[in-house]
N, C-alpha and C positions, 0 to 999 in steps of 0.2 A: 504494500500500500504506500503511495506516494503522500511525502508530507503534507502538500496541498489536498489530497482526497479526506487525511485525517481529518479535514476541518470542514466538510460538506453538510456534514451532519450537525455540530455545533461543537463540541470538548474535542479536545485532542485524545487521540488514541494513546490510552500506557505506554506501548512500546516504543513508538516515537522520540528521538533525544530531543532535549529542549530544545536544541537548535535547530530541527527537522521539524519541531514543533512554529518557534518563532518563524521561520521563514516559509513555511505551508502557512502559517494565518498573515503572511504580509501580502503571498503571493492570494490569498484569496481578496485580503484587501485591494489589492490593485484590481481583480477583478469586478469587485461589488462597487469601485468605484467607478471603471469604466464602464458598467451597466448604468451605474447611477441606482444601485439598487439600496439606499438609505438604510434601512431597515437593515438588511443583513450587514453592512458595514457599523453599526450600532453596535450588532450582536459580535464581530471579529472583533470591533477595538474591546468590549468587554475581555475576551478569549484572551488579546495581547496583553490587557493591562494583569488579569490572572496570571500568564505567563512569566511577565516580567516580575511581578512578585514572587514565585515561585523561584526564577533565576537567583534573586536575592534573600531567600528565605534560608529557613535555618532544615530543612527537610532536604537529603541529597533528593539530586535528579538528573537521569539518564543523561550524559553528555555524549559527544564525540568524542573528543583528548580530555587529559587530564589536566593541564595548563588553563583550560579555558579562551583560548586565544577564537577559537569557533566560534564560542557564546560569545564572547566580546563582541567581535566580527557581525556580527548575528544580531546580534541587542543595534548596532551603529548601522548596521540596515535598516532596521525597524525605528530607530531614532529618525533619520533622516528623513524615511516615508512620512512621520508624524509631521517636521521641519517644513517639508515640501508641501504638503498638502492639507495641512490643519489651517492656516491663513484662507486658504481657495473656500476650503469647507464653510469656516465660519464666514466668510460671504455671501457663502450659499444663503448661508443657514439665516441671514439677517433678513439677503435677499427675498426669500419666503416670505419670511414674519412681516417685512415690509409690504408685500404681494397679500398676505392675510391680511392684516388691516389695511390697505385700500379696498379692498373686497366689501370688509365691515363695512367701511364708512360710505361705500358704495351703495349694499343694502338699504341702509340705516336713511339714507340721502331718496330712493326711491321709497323706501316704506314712508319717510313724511312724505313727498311729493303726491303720493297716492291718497294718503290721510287728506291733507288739503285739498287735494281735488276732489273727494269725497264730499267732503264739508262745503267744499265751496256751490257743488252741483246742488247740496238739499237747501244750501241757502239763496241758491238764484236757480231753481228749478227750470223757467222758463230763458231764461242765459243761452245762448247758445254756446256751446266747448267752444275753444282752439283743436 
């Protein structure tokens, strides 16, 4: 099983080294971002941010070498990814919130419009509309 496969599912598979681990949930990262698929990139950065605790934890965990230079290696991929693409994200992400509320105020702008024309048609019944 390919370390990107371990992470199809959501957890990484045991047998997995941490580093087949970090770099299977980066490598899925790239992909949920080039779908744009939110939601599962949600669910991956959860997985890395578990990971990278784990790498720093006090519990051993399956490596490649025993130096560590792989996880290091490994961790400064998954850093980067964050580096590069955490800024774009929370643009997105503003970008939305900003795209939600004009929506709101959008709504909000026709729902009086309506009210008032409501009002206005029982108060001048014979009026002709615009």
């Amino acid at each position: 099983m390919s370390s990107h496969t371990a992470f199809q599912s959501g957890a990484p598979d045991a047998s997995v080294t941490l580093e087949d681990g970090i770099e299977g949930v980066r490598g899925a990262m790239d992909a949920a971002l080039a779908d744009e698929d939110w939601d599962r990139l949600q669910e991956l950065d959860g997985i890395a941010r578990a990971l990278v605790e784990r790498a720093f934890g006090s519990e051993p965990a399956p490596q490649r070498d025993d130096d560590g230079n792989s996880l290091r290696a490994a961790l400064q991929t998954l850093a980067r990814f964050y580096e590069q693409h955490l800024p774009e994200l929370q643009a997105r992400q503003a970008d939305v919130s900003r795209q939600l509320r004009d929506l709101r105020s959008g709504r909000r702008g026709i729902s009086a419009y309506e009210t008032t024309r409501r009002h206005t048609m029982r108060a001048n019944p014979g009026k002709p509309s615009d």
